[in-house]
C-alpha positions in Angstrom: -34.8 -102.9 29.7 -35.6 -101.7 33.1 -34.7 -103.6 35.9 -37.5 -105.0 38.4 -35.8 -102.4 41.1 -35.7 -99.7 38.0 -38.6 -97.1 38.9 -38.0 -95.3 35.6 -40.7 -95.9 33.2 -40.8 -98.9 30.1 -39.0 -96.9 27.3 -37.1 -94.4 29.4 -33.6 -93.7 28.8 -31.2 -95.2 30.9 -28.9 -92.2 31.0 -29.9 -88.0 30.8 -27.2 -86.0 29.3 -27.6 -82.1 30.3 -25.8 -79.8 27.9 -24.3 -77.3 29.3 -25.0 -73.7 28.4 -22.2 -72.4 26.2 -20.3 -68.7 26.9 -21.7 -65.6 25.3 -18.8 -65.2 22.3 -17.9 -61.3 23.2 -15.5 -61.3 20.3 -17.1 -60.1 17.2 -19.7 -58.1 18.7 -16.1 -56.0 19.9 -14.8 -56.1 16.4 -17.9 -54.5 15.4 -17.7 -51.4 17.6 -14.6 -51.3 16.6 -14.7 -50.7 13.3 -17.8 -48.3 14.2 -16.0 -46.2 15.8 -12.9 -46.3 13.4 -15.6 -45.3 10.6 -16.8 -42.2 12.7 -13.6 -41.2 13.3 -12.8 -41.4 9.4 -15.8 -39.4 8.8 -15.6 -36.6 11.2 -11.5 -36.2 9.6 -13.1 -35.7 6.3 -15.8 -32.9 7.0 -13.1 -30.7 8.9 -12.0 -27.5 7.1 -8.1 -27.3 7.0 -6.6 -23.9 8.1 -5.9 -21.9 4.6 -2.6 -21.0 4.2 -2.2 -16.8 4.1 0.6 -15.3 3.0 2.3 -12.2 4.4 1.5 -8.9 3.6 4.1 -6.6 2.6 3.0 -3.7 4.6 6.0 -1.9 3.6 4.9 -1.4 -0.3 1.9 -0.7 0.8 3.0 2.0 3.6 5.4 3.4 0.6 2.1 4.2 -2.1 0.2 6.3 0.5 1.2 9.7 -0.3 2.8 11.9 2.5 1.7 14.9 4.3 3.4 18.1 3.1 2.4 21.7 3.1 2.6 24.0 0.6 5.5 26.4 1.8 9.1 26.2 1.6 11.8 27.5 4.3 12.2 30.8 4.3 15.2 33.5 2.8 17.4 32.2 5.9 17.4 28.1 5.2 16.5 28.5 1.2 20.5 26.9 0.8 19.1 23.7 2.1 16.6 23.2 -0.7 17.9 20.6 -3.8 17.7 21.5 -7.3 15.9 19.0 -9.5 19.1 18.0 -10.6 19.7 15.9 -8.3 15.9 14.2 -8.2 17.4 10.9 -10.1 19.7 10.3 -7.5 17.1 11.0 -4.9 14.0 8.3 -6.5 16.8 5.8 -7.1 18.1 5.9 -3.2 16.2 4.7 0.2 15.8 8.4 1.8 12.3 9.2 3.5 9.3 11.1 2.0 8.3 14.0 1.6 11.4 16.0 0.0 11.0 19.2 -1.7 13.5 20.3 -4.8 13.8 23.5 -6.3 13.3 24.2 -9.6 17.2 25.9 -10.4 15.6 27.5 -13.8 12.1 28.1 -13.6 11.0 31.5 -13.0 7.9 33.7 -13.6 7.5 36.9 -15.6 5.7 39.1 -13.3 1.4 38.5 -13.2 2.2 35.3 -15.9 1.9 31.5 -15.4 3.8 30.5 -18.7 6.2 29.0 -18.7 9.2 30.2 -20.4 11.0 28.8 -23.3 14.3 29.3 -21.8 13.0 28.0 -18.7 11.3 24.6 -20.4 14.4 22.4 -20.7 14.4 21.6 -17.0 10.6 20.8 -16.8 11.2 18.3 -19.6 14.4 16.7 -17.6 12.1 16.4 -14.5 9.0 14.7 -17.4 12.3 12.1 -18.1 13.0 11.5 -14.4 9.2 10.6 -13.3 9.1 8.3 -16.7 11.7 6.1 -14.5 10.0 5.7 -11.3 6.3 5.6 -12.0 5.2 4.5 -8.9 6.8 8.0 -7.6 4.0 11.0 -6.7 4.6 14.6 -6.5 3.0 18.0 -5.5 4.0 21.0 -7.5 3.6 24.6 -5.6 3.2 27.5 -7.6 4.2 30.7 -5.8 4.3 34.4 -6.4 5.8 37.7 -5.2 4.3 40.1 -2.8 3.2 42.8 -5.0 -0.6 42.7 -5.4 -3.9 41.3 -4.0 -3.2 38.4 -1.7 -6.2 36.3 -2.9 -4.7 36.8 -6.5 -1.1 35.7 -5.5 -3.0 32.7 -4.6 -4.6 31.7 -7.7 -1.2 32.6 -9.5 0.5 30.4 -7.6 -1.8 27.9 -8.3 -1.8 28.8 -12.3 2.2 28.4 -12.2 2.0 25.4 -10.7 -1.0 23.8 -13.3 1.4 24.9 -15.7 4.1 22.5 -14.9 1.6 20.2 -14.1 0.6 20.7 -18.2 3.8 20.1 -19.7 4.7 17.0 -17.4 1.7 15.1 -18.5 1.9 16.3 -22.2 5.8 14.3 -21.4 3.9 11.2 -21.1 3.2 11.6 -17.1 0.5 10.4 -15.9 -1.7 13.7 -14.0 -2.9 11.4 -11.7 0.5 11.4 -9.9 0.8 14.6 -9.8 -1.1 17.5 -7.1 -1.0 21.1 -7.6 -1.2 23.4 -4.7 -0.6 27.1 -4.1 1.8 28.9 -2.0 0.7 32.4 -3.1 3.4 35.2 -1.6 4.2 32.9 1.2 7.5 32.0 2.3 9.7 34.0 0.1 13.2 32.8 -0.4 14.5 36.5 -1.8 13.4 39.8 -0.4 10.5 41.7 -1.7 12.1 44.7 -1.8 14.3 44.2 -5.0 13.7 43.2 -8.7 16.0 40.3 -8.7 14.4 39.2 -4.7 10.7 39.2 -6.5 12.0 37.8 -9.3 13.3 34.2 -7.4 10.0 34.5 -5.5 8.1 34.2 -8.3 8.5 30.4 -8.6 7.4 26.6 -8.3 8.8 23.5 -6.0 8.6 20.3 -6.9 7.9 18.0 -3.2 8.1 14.2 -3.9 4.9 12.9 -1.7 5.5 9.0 -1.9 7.8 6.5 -4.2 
């Protein structure tokens, strides 16, 4: 009841309380960004592409396949000694020496104008068919020559039939043709005089070059 010095109104309350504003709560509106920002970071991990792994290339195999550059013509009469029989082909294709490197046929001769081969002469053409079976990653080039007698255009195309024909029997030994190139050294590079029966006689021959392994 209000007192008679009480200016308040009848039915007034005696005593106001004023609440006071609370604090904004900062707290989970943080969390939230929070775990925003730890979903974008999630996300953008996902979408990015890994580096693939790539293994080495072996550029020495591949180096090895590409056949060498060789020419079809062999030292001359002077530096014919340095030449190796196929004989010693095996030993070459088994070992780590460079390409090209040419070998002389130590039994394969010509009759004179023919590109047969000789039965006497056929033995060492089927030893060289048993060599290649081994390494058949290994490619050769077979150069057919003649002697000087004649047309120079024909010597050419002789040498070149000589050389087809030991081209012939190799792949009827089981080799394939594609590893092998003919070429022609016609009356080139003779490694016996000219002048003789017996000199025209080694001229009239073939060379076997290995090109690649």
């Amino acid at each position: 009841m209000p007192t008679p010095n009480d200016p308040r109104p009848d039915g007034a309350p005696s005593h106001i309380h004023i609440e006071k504003k609370k604090g904004f709560n900062w707290l989970p509106w943080l969390l939230l960004a929070l775990g925003l920002l730890a979903l974008l970071f999630a996300l953008s991990r996902c979408g990015r592409d890994e580096p693939a792994a790539v293994a080495p290339v072996d550029n020495t195999t591949a180096a090895a396949q590409q056949p060498a550059e060789v020419v079809a013509a062999t030292p001359n009469a002077s530096n014919a000694s340095a030449l190796i029989g196929t004989a010693g082909l095996d030993s070459y294709l088994a070992g780590a020496e460079a390409t090209p490197r040419t070998f002389t046929f130590e039994k394969l001769n010509f009759d004179t104008a023919k590109s047969e081969i000789r039965a006497v002469d056929a033995a060492e053409v089927n030893d060289v068919a048993t060599t290649l079976a081994k390494y058949p990653t290994t490619r050769i080039r077979i150069a057919g020559y003649a002697d000087a007698r004649g047309d120079g255009a024909a010597n050419a195309a002789l040498g070149k039939a000589r050389a087809d024909s030991v081209k012939a029997v190799l792949v009827g030994k089981g080799i394939d043709g594609g590893r092998i190139e003919t070429v022609s050294g016609g009356e080139t590079d003779p490694v016996d005089t000219n002048a003789t029966a017996g000199g025209r006689f080694e001229n009239r021959r073939t060379e076997l070059v290995v090109t690649a392994r």
